[in-house]
VOSESE-801813 format. One record per residue: residue in three letters; x, y, z of N, C-alpha, C, O, CB in turn. Coordinates in nm, 2 decimals, decimal comma. Atoms other than C-alpha are relative to their C-alpha. Last residue first. Glycine has a CB too. Layout:
REM residues N
ATOM    aa      n.u      n.v      n.w     ca.u     ca.v     ca.w      c.u      c.v      c.w      o.u      o.v      o.w     cb.u     cb.v     cb.w
ATOM   ala        X        Y        Z        X        Y        Z        X        Y        Z        X        Y        Z        X        Y        Z
...
//
This chain:
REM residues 129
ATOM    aa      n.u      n.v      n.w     ca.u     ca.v     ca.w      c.u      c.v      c.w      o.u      o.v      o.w     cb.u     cb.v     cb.w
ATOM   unk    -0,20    -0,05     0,02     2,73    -2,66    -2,04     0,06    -0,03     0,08     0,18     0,00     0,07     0,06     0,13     0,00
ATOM   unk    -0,06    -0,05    -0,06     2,36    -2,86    -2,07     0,16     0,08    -0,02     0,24     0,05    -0,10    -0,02    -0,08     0,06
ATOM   unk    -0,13    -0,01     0,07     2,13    -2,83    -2,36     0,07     0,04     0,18     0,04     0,14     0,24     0,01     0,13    -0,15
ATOM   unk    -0,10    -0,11    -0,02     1,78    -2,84    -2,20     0,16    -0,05    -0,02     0,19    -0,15     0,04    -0,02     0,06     0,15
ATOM   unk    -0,02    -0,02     0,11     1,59    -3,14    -2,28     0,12     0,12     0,00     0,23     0,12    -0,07    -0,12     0,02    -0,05
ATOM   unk    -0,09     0,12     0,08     1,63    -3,37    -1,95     0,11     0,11    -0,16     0,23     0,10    -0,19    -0,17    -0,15    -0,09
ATOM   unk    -0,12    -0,02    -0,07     1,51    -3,04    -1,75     0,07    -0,05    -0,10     0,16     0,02    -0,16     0,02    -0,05     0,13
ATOM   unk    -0,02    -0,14     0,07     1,18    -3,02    -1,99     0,16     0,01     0,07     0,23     0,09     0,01    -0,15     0,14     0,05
ATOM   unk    -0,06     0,04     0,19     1,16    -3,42    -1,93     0,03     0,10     0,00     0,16     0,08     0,01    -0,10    -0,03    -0,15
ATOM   unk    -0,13     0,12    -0,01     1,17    -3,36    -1,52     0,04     0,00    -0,15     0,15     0,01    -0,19    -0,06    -0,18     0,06
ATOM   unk    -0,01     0,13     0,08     0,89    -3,06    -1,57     0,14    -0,11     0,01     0,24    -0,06    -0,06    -0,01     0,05    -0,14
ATOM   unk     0,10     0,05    -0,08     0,91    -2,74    -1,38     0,02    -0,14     0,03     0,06    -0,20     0,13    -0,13     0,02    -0,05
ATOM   unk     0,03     0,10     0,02     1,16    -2,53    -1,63    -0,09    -0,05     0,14    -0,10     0,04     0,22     0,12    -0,07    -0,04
ATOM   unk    -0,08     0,12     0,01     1,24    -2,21    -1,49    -0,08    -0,12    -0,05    -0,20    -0,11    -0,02     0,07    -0,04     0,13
ATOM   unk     0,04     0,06    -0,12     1,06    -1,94    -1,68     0,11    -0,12     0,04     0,18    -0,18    -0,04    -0,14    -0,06    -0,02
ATOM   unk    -0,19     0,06    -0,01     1,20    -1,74    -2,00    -0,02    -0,08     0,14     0,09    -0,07     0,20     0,16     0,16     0,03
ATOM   unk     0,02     0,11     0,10     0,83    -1,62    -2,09     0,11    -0,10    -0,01     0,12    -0,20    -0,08    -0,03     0,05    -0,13
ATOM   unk     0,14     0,12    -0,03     0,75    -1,52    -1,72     0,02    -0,10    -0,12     0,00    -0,22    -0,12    -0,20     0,08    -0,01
ATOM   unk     0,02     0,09    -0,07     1,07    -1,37    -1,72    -0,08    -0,09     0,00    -0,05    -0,21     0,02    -0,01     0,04     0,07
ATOM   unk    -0,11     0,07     0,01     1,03    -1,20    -2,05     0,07    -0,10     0,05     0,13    -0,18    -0,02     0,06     0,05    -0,01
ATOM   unk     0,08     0,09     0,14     0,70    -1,03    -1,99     0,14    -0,15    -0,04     0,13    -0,28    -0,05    -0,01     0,17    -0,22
ATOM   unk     0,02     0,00     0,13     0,87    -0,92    -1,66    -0,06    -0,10    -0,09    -0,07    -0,23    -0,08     0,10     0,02    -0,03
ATOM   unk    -0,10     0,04     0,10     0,82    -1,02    -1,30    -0,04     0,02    -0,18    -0,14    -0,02    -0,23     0,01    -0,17     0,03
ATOM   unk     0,04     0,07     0,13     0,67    -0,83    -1,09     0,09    -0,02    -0,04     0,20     0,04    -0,03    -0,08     0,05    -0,09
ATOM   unk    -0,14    -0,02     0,11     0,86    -0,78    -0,71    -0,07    -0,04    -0,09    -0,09    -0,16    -0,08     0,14    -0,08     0,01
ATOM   unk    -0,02     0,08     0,17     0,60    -0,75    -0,48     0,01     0,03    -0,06    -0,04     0,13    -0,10    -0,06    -0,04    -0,07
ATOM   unk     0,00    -0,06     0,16     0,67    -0,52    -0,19    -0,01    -0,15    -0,09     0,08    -0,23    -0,11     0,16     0,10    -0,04
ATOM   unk    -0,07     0,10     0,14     0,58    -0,66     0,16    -0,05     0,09    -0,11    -0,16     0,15    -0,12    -0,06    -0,18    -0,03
ATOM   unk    -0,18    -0,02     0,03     0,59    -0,41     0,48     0,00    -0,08    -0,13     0,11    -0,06    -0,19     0,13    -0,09     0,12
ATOM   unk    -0,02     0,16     0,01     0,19    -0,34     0,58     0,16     0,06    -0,10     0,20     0,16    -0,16    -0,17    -0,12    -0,10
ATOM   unk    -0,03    -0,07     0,15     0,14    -0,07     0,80     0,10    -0,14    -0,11     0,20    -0,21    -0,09     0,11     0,19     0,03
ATOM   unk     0,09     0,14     0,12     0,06    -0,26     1,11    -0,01     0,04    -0,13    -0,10    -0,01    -0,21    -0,17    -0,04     0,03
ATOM   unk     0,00     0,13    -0,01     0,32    -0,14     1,31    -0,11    -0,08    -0,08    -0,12    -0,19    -0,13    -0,02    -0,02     0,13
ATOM   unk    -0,13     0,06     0,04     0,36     0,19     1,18    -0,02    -0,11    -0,05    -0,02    -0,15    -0,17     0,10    -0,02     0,09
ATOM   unk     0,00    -0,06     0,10     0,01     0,33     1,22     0,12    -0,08    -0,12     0,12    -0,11    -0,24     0,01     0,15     0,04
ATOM   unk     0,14     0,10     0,02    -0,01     0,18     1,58     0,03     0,02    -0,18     0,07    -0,08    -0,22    -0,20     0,06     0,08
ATOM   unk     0,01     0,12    -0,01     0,33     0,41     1,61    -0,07    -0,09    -0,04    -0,01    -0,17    -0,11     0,01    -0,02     0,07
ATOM   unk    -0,12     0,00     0,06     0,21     0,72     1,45     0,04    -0,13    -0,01     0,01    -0,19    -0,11     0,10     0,08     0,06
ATOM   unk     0,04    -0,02     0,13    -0,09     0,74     1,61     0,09    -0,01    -0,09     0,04     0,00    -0,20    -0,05     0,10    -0,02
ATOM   unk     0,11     0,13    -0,01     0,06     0,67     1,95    -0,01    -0,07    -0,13     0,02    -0,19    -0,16    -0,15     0,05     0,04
ATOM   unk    -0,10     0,05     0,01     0,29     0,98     1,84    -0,03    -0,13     0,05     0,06    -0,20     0,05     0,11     0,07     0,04
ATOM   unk    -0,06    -0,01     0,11     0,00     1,19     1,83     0,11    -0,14    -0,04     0,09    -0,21    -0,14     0,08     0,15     0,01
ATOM   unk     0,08     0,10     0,07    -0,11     1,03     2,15     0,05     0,03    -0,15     0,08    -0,07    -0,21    -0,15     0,02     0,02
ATOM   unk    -0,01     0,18    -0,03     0,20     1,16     2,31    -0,09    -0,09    -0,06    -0,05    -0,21    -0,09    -0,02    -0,04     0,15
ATOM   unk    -0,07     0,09     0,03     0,22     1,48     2,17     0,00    -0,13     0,00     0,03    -0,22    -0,09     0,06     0,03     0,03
ATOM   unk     0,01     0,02     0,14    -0,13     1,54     2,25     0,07    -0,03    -0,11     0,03    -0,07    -0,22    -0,05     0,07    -0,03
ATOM   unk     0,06     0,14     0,04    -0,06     1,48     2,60    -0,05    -0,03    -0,14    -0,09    -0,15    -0,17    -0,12    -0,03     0,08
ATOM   unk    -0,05     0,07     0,09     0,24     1,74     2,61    -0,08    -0,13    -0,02    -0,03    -0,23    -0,07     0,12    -0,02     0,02
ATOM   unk     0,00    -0,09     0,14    -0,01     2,03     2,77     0,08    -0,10    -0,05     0,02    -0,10    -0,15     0,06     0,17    -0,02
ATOM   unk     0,11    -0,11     0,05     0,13     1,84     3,11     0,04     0,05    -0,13     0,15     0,05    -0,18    -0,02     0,13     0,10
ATOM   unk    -0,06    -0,16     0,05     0,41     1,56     3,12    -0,12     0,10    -0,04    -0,16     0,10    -0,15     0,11    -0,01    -0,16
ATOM   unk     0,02    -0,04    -0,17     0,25     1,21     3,22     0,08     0,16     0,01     0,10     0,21     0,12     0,10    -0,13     0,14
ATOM   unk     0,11     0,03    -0,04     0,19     1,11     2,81     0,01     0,02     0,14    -0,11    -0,01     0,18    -0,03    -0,12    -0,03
ATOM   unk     0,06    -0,05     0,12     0,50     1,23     2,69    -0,14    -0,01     0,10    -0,17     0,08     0,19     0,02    -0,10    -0,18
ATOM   unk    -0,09    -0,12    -0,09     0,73     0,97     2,91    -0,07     0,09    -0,04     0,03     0,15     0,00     0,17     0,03    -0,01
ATOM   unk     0,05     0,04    -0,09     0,50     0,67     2,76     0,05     0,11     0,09    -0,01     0,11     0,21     0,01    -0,13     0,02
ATOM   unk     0,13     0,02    -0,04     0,55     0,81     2,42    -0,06     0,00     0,10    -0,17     0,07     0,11    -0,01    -0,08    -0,03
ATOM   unk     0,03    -0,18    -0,04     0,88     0,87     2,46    -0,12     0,03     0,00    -0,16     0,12     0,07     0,05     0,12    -0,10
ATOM   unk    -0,07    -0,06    -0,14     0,95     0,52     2,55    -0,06     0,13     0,01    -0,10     0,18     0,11     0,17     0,01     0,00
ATOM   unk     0,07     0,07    -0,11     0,74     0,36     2,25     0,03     0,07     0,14    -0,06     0,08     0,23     0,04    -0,15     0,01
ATOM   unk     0,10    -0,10     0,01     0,91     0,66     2,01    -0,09    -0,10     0,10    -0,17    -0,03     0,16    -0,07     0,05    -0,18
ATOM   unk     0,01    -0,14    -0,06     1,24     0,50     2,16    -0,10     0,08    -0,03    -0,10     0,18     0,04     0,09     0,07    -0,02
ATOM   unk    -0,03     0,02    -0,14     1,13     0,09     2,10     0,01     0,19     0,05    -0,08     0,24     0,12     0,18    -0,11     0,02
ATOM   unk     0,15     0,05    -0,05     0,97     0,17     1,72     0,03     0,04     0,20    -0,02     0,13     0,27    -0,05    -0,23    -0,06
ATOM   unk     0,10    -0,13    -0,01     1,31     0,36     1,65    -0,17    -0,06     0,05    -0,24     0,01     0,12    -0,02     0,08    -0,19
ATOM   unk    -0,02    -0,12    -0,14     1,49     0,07     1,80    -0,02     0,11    -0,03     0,01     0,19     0,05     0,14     0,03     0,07
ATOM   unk     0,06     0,01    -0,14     1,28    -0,21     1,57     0,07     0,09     0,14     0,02     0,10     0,25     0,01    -0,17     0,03
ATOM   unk    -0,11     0,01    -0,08     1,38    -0,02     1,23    -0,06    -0,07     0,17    -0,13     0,00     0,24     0,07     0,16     0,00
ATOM   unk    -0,15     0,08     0,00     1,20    -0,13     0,96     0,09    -0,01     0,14     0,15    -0,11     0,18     0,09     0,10    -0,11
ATOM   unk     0,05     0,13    -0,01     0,86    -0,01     1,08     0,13    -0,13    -0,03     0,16    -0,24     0,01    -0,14     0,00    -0,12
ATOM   unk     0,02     0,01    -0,13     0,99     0,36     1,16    -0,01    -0,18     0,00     0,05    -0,24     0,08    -0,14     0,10     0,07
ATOM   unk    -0,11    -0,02    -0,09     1,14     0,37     0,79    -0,03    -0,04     0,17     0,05    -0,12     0,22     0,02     0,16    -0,02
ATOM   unk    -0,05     0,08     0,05     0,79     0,26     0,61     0,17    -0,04     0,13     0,20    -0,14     0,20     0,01     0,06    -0,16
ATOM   unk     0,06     0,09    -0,08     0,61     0,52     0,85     0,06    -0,17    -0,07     0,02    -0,27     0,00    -0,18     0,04     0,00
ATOM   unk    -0,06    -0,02    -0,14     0,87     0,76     0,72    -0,08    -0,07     0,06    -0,04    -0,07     0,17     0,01     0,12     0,06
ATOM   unk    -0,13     0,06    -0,02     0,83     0,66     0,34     0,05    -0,01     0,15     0,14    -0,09     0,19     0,10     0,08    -0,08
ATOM   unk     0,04     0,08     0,00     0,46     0,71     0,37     0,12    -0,14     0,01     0,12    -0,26     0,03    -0,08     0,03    -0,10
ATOM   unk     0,00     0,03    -0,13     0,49     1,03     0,53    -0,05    -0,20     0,00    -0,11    -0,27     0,09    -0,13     0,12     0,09
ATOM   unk    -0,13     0,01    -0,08     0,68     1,14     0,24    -0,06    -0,08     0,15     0,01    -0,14     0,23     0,07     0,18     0,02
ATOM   unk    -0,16     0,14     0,08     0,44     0,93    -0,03     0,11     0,04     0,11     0,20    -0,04     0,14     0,09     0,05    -0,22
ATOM   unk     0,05     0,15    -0,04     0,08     1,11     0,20     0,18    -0,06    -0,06     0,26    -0,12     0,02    -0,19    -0,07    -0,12
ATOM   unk    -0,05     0,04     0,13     0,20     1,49     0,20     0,05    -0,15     0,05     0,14    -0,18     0,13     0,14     0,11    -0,08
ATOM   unk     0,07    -0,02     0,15    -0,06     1,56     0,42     0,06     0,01    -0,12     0,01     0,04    -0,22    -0,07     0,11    -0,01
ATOM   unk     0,12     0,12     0,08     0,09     1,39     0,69    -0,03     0,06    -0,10    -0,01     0,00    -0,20    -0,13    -0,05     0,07
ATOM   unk    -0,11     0,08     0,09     0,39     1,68     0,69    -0,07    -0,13    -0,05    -0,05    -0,19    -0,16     0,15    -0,04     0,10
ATOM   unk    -0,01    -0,05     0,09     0,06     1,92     0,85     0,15    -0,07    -0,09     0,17    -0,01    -0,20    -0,01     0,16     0,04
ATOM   unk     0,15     0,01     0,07    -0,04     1,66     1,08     0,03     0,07    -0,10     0,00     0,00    -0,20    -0,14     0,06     0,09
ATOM   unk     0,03     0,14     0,09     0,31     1,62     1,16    -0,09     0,01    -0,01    -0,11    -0,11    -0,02     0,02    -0,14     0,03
ATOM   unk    -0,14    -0,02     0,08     0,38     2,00     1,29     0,02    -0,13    -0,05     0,11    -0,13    -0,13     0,13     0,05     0,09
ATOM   unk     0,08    -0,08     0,13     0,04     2,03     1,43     0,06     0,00    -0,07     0,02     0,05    -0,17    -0,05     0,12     0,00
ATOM   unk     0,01     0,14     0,07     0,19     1,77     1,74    -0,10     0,06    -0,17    -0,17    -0,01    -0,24    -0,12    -0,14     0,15
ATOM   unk    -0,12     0,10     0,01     0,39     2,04     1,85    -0,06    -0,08    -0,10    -0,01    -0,10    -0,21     0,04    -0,09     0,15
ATOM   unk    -0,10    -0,04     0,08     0,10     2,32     1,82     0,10    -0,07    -0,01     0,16    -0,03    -0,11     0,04     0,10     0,03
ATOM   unk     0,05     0,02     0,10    -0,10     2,08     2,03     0,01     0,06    -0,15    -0,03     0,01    -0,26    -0,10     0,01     0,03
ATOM   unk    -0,10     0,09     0,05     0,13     2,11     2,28    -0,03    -0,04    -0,09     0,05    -0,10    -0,16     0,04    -0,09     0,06
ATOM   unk    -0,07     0,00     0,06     0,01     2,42     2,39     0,05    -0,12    -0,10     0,12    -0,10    -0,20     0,05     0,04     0,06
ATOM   unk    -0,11     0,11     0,04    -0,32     2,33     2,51     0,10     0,07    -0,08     0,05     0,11    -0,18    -0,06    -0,13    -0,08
ATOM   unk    -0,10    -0,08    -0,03    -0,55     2,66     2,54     0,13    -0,07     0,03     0,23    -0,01     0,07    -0,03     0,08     0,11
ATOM   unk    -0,03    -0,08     0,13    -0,83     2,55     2,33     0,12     0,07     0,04     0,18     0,15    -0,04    -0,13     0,11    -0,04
ATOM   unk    -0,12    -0,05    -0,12    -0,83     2,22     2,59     0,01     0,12    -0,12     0,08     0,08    -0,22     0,17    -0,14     0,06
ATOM   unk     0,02     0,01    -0,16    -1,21     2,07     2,48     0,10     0,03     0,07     0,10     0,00     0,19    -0,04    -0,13     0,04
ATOM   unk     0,15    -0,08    -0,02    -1,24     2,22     2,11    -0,03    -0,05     0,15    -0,13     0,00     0,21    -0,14    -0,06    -0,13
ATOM   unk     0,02    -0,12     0,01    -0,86     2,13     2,02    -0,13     0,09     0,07    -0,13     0,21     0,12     0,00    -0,01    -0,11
ATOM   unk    -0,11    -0,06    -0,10    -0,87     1,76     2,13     0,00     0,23     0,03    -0,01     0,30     0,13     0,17    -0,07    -0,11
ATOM   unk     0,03     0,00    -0,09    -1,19     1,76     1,90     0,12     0,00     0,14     0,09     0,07     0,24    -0,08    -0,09    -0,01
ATOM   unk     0,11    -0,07    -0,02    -1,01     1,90     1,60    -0,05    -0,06     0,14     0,03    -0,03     0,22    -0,10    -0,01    -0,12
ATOM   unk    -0,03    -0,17     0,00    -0,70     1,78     1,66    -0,11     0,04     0,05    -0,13     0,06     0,16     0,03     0,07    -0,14
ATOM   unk     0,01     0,02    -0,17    -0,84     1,39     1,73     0,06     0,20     0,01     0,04     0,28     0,11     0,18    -0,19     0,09
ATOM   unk     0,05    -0,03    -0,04    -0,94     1,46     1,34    -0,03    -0,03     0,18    -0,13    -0,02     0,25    -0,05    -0,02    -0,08
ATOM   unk     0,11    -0,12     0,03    -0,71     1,56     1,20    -0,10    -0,01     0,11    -0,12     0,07     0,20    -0,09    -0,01    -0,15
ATOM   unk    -0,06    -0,11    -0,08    -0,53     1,27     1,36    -0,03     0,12    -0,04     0,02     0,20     0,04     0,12    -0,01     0,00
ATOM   unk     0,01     0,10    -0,16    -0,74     1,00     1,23     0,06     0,12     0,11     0,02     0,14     0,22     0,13    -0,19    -0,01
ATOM   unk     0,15    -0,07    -0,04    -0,74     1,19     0,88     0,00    -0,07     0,14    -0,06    -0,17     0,09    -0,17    -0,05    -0,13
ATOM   unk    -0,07    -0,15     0,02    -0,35     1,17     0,86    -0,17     0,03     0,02    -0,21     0,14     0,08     0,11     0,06    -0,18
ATOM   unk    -0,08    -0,03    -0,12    -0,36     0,81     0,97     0,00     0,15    -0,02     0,08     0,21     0,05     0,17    -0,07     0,01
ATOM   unk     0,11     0,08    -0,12    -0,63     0,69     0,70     0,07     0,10     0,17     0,01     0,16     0,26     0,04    -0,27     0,02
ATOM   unk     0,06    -0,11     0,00    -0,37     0,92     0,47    -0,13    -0,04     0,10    -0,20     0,04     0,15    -0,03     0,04    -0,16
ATOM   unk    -0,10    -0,15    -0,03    -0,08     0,71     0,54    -0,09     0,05     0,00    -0,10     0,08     0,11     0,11     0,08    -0,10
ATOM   unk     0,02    -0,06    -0,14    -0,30     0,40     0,51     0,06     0,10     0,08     0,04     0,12     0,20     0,02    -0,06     0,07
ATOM   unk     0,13     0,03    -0,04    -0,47     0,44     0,19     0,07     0,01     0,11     0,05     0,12     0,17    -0,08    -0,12    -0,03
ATOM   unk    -0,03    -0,19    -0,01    -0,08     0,57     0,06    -0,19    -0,02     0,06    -0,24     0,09     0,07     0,04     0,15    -0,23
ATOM   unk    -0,06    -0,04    -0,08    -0,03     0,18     0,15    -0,01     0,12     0,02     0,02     0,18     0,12     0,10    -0,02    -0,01
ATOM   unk     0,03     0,01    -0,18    -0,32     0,08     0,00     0,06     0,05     0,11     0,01     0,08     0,22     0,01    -0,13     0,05
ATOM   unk     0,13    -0,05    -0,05    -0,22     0,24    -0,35    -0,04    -0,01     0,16    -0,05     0,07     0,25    -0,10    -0,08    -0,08
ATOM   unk    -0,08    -0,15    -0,03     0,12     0,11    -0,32    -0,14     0,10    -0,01    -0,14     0,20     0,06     0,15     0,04    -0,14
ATOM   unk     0,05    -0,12     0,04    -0,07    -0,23    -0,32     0,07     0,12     0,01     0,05     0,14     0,12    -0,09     0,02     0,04
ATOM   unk    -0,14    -0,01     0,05     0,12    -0,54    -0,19     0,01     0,15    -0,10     0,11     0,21    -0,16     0,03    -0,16    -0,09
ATOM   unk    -0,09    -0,03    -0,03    -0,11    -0,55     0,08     0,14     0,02    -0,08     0,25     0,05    -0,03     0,00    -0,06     0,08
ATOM   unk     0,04    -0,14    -0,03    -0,40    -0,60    -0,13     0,12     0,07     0,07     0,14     0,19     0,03    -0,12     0,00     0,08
//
C-alpha cells in the first residue's frame, strides 16, 4: 500500500484537510490572529495535492530540513499571533515523517520473461562467454 502513488496523494490531501480544518476552528476562537494569514499561504499550495506531495517527499529526504523546521517550530510556538504558524508547520513535519518513502520499481513484461535463472541445472545450461 505504501508503494501506492495513490496513497501518497491520500496523505498529502489527509494533511491538507487536517489543516483546514485546525484553520477553521483556530479561526473561530482568535478571529483577530494574524498569523493565521501566514500559515493560509500552505493551506492554499496544499490543495495542489502532487506539488505538496513532492515537498513533503523533499522535507523527508533531507534530515537538516526536518532538524530546522523542528527548531523553528519550537521558536514559532512562544512568539505571539505566530502559534498557528508553528502548529501549521507541526503539521507539515508529522506529515513528513511518516509519509511513506519507498517507490516500487515494476519490472517489465520482458524482465519478468528474461529472469535470472534460480535453478543450479538452468545455470549449467546457459551458454557461457
Amino acid at each position: 500500500m505504501a508503494y501506492s502513488e495513490n496513497f501518497r496523494l491520500f496523505t498529502a490531501r489527509m494533511l491538507c484537510l487536517a489543516l483546514i480544518l485546525f484553520h477553521l476552528v483556530y479561526y473561530a476562537l482568535f478571529p483577530l490572529e494574524k498569523g493565521i494569514m501566514l500559515s493560509s499561504i500552505y493551506v492554499f499550495f496544499s490543495l495542489a495535492s502532487k506539488k505538496n506531495m513532492i515537498l513533503l517527499q523533499t522535507i523527508r529526504k533531507s534530515r537538516m530540513i526536518v532538524m530546522v523546521l523542528a527548531f523553528t517550530t519550537i521558536e514559532l510556538s512562544f512568539i505571539p499571533h505566530l502559534l498557528s504558524v508553528a502548529v501549521t508547520l507541526a503539521f507539515i513535519l508529522e506529515a513528513a515523517c511518516c509519509f511513506p518513502s519507498k517507490v516500487k520499481h515494476r519490472k517489465s513484461k520482458t524482465q519478468k520473461a528474461h529472469g535470472e535463472p534460480t535453478n543450479t541445472e538452468q545455470m549449467k545450461m546457459l551458454p557461457h562467454s
